[in-house]
Kinemage of the C-alpha trace (Angstrom):
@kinemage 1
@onewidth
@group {chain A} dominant
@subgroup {mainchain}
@vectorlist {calphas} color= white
{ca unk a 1} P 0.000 0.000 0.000
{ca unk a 2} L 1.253 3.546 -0.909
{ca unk a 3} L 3.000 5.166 1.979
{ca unk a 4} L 0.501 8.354 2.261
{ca unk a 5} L -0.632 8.348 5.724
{ca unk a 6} L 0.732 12.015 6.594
{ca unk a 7} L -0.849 13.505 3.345
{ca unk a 8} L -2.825 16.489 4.638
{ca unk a 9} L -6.747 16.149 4.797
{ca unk a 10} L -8.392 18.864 3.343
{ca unk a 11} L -12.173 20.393 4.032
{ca unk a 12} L -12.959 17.605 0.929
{ca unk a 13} L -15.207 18.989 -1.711
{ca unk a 14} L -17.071 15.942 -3.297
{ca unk a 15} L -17.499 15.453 -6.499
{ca unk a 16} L -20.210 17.414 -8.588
{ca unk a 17} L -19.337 20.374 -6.420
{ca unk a 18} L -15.517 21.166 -6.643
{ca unk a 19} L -14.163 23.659 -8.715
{ca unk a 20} L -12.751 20.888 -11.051
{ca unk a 21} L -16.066 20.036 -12.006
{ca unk a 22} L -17.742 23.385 -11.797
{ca unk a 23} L -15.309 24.333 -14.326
{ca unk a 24} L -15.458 21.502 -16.880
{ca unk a 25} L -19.233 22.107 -16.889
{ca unk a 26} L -20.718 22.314 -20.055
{ca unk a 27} L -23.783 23.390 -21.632
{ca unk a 28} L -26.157 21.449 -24.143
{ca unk a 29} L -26.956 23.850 -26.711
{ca unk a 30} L -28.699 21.658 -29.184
{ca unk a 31} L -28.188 17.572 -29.013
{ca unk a 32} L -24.286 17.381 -30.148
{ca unk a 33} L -23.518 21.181 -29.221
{ca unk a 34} L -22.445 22.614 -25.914
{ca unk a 35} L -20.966 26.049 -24.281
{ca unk a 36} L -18.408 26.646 -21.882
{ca unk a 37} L -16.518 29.165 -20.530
{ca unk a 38} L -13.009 28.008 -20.394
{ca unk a 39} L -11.863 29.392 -17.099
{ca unk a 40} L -8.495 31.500 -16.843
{ca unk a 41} L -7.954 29.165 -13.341
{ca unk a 42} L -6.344 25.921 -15.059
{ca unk a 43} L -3.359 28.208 -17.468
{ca unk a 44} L 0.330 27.884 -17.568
{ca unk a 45} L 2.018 31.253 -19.203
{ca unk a 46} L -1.654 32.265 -20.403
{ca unk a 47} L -2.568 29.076 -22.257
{ca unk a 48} L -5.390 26.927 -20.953
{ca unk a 49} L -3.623 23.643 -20.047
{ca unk a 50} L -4.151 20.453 -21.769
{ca unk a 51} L -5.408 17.881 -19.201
{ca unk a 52} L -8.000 20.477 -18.241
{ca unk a 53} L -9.088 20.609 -21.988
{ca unk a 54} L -8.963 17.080 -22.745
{ca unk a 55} L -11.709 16.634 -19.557
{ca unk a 56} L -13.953 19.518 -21.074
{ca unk a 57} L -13.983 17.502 -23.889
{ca unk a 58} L -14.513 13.997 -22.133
{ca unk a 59} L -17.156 15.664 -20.025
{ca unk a 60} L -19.065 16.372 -23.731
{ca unk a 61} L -18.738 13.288 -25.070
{ca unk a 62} L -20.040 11.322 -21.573
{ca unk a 63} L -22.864 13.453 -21.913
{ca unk a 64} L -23.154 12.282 -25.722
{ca unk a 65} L -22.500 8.940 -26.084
{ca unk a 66} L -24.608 6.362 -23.554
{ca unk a 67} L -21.635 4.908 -21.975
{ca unk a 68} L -20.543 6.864 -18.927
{ca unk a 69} L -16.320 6.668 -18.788
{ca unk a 70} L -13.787 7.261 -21.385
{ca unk a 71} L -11.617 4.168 -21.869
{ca unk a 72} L -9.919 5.679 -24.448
{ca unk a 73} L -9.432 9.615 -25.745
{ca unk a 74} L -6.475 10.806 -28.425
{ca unk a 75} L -6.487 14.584 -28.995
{ca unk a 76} L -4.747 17.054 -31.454
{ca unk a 77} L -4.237 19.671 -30.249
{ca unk a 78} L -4.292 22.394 -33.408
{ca unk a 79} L -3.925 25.838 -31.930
{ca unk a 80} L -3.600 27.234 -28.333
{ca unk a 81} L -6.653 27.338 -26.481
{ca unk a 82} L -7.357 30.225 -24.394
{ca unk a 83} L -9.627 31.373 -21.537
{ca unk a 84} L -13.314 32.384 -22.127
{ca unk a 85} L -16.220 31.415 -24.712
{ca unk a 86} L -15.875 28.293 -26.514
{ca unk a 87} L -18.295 25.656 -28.137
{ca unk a 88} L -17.577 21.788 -28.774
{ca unk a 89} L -19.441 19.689 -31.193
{ca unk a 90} L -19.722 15.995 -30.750
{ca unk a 91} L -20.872 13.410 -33.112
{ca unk a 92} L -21.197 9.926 -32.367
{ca unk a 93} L -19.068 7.576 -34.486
{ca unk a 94} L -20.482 4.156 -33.441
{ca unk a 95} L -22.523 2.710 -30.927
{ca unk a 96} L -22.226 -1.005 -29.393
{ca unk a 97} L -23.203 -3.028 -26.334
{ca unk a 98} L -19.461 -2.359 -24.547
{ca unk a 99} L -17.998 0.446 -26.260
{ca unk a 100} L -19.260 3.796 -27.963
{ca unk a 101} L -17.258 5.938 -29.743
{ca unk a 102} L -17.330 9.352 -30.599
{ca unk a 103} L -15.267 12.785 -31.712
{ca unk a 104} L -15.642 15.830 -30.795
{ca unk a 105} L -13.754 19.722 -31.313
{ca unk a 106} L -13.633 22.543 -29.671
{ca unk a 107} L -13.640 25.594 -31.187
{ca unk a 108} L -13.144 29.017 -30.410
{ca unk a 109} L -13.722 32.606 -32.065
{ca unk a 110} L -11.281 35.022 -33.843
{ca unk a 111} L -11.856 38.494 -33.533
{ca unk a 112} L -13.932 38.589 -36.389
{ca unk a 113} L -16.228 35.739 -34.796
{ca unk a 114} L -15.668 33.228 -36.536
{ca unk a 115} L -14.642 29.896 -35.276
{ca unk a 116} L -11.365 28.384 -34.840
{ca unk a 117} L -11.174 25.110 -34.100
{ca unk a 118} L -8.334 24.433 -31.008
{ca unk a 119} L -8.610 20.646 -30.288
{ca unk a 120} L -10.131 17.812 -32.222
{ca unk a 121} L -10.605 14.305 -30.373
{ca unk a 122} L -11.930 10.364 -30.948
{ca unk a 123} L -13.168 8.599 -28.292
{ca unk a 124} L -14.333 5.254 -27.157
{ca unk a 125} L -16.456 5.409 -24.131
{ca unk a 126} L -17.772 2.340 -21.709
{ca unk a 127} L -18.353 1.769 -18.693
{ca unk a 128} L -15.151 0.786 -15.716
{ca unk a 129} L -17.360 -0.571 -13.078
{ca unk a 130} L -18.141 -3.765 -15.531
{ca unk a 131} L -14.561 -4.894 -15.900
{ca unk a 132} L -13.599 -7.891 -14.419
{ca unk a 133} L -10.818 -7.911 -11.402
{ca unk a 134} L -8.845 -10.655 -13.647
{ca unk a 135} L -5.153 -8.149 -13.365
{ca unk a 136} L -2.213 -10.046 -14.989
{ca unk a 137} L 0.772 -7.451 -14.998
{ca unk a 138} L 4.743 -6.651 -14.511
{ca unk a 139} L 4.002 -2.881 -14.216
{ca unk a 140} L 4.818 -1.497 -10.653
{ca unk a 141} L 4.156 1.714 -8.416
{ca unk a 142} L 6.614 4.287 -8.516
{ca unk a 143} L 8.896 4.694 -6.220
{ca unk a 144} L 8.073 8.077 -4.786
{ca unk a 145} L 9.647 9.062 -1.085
{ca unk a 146} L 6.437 9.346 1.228
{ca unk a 147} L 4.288 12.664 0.956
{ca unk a 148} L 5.829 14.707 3.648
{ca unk a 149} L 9.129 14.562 2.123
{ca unk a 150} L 8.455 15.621 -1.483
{ca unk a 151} L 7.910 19.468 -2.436
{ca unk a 152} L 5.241 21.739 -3.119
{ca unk a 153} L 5.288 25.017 -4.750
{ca unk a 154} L 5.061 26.449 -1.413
{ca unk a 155} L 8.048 24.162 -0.352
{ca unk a 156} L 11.300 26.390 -2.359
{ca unk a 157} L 11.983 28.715 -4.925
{ca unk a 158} L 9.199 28.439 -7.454
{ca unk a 159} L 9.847 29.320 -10.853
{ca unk a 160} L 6.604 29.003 -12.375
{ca unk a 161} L 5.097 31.775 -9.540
{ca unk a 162} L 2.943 33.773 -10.846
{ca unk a 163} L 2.596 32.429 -14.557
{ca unk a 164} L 1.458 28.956 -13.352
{ca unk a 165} L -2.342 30.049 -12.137
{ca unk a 166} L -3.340 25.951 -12.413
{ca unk a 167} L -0.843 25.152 -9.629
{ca unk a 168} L -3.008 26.729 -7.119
{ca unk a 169} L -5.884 24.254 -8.275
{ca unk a 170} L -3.558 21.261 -7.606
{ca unk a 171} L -1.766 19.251 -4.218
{ca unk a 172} L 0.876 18.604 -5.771
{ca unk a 173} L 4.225 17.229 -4.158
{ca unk a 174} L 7.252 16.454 -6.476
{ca unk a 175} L 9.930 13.795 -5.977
{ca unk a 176} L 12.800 15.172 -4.532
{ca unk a 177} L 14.822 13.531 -7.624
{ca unk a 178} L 12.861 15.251 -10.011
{ca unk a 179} L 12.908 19.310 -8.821
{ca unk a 180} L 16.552 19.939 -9.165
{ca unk a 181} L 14.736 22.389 -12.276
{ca unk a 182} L 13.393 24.661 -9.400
{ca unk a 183} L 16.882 25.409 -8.306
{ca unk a 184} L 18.935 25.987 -11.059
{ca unk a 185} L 20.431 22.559 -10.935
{ca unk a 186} L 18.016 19.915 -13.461
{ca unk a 187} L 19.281 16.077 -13.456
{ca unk a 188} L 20.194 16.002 -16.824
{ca unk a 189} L 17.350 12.791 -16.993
{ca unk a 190} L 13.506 12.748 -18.594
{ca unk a 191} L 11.752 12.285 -15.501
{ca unk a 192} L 9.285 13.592 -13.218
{ca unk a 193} L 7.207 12.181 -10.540
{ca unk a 194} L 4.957 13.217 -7.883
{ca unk a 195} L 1.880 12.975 -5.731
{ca unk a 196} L -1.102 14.274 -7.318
{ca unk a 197} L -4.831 15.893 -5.973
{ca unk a 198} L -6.847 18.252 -6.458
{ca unk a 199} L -6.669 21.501 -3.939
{ca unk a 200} L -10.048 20.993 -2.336
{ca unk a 201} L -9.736 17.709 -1.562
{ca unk a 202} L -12.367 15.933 -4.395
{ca unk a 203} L -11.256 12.363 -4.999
{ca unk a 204} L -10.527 11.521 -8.550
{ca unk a 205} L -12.820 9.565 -10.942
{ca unk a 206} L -12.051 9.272 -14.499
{ca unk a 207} L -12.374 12.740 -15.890
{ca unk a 208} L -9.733 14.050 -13.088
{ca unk a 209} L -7.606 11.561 -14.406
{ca unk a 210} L -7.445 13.186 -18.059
{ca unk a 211} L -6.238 15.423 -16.338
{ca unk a 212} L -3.754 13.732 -14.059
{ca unk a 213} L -2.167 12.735 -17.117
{ca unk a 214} L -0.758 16.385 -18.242
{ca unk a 215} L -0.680 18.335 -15.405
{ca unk a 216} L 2.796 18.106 -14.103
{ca unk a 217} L 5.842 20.050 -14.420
{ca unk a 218} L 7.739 19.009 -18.544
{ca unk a 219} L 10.172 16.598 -18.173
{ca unk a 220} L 11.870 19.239 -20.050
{ca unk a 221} L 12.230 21.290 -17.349
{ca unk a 222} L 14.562 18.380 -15.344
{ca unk a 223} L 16.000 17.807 -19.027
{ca unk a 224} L 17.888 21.333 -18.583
{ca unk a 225} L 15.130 23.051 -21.018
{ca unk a 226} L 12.846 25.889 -20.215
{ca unk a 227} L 9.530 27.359 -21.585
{ca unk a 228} L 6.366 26.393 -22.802
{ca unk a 229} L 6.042 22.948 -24.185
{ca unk a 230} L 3.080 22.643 -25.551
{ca unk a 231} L 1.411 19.330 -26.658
{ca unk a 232} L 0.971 18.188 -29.999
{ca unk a 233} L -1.215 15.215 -29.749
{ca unk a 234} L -2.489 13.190 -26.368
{ca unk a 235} L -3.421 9.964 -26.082
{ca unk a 236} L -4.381 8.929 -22.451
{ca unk a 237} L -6.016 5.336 -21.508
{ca unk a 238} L -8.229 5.072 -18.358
{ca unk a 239} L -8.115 1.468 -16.710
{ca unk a 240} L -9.648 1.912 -13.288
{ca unk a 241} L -12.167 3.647 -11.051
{ca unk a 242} L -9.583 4.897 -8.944
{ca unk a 243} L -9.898 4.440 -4.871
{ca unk a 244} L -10.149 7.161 -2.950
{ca unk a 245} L -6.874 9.024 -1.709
{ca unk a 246} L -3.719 10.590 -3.554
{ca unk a 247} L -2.567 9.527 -6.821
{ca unk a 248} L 1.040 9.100 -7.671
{ca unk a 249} L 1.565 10.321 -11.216
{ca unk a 250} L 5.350 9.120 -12.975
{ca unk a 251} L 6.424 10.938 -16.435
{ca unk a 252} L 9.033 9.890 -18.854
{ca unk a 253} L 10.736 10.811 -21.582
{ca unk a 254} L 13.201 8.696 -23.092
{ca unk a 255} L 13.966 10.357 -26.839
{ca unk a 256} L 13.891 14.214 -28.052
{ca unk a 257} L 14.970 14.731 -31.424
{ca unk a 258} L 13.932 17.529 -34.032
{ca unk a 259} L 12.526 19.649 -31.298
{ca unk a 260} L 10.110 17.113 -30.345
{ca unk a 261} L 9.757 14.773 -27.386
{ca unk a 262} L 7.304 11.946 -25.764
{ca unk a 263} L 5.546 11.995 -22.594
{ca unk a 264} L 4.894 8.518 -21.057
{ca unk a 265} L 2.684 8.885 -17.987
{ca unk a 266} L 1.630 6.331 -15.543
{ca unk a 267} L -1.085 7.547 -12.874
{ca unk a 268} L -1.618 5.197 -9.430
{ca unk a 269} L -3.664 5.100 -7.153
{ca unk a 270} L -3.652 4.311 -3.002
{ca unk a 271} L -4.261 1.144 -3.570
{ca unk a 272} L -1.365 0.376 -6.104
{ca unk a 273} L -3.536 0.049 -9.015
{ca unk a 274} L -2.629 1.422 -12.222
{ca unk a 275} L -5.525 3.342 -13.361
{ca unk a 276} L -4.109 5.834 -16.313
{ca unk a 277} L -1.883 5.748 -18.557
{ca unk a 278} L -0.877 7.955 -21.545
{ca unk a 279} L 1.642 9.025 -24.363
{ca unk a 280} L 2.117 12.866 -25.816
{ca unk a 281} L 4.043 14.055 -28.301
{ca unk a 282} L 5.082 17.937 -27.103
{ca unk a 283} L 7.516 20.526 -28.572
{ca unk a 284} L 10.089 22.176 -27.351
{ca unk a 285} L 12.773 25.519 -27.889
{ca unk a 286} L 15.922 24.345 -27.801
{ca unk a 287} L 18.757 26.621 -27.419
């Protein structure tokens, strides 16, 4: 069992009424058609980040299709999404006793109002609690030290203060290993890990975990690099309901050529199941 007895224990919001979901609310238009108001709270250097997008989206579609959790979502994303008005269209692709699947886009408007479209997804949608418990696998838990001794923003020099506004939204506490970055002083290796919650204390479910899955520091960062690094296409997989309690989220990269890197990410939960995992393709400014 994951060593997170001394994790702190919020006034819990539950879900349905935490900012998480307030904020990934959307609004049915017309069947296929709904409104939100991308909120300026989940940005990084003014862009709205891509976990938070990719569970607008996944909100839309469970609302669309008739099975209730994404299994499986891969997004492009085509143009930097910023806060305020958008729409997303969803269409459903197939429907089946297991597994629906559907794509959707989100769109945005120019200053001549007309739409541009920011993120385009396909989805196949079912439903986790009717999975059987058969689990045959070599994957294993990362080793993270226990909560109270990784970092926080609040924890050391922060270097994303003030241009981060998404770290507020988060608990977030990073290996040790993986924040020499923060100080001037990055490991040289594609790695990051860390415990993983939301701020108010709302469990996960499988929308926070499309979220979970791109909401950490770049590897970059610990890879000596600096600056945005924003995410070309996402592909995340949800496997589990996850159990109540902290996740532990670990995020690799193990080849950057051309300006271009991968993301592997592998979210946990307390009870050492893995319930996420995902693959990105991100650019970056070298120097």
């Amino acid at each position: 069992m994951a060593e997170a007895a001394s994790a702190p224990s919020p006034s819990r919001a539950v879900t349905g009424d935490s900012e998480f979901d307030r904020d990934t609310a959307v609004v049915r238009r017309e069947p296929g058609v709904y409104d939100i108001d991308l909120s300026a709270g989940w940005t990084i250097l003014g862009a709205v980040n891509g976990g938070y997008l990719l569970a607008v989206l996944g909100r839309a579609l469970g609302d669309a299709l008739p099975h209730p959790d994404p299994f499986t979502i891969s997004a492009h994303y085509l143009t930097a999404s910023r806060p305020g008005r958008a729409v997303i269209r969803t269409e459903a692709v197939r429907t089946g006793r297991t597994l629906s699947t559907g794509q959707a886009s989100l769109f945005q408007y120019d200053d001549e109002g007309n739409e541009v479209e920011r993120i385009r997804v396909l989805a196949s949608y079912g439903d986790l609690a009717g999975l059987p418990d058969d689990v045959r696998t070599t994957a294993k838990p990362p080793a993270i030290p226990p909560y109270e001794q990784c970092f926080g923003p609040a924890d050391g020099p922060d270097p994303l203060r003030g241009v981060s506004a998404i770290t507020d939204r988060l608990l977030l506490k990073l290996d040790p290993a993986t924040v020499g970055w923060a100080i001037g002083q990055p490991s040289g290796k594609g790695e990051m890990r860390a415990w993983f919650g939301l701020a108010d204390g709302r469990d996960a479910d499988p929308l926070s975990l499309l979220l979970a899955v791109d909401a950490l520091p770049p590897t970059a960062f610990e890879m000596g690099l600096k600056g945005w690094v924003p995410t070309v296409e996402l592909t995340a997989h949800i496997r589990h309901r996850p159990a109540p309690g902290p996740l532990r989220v670990a995020i690799t990269t193990r080849n950057l050529a051309g300006g271009f890197l991968e993301e592997d990410a592998e979210v946990w939960d307390s009870e050492d199941r893995l319930v996420a995992q995902s693959r990105q393709l991100a650019r970056v400014r070298l120097a």
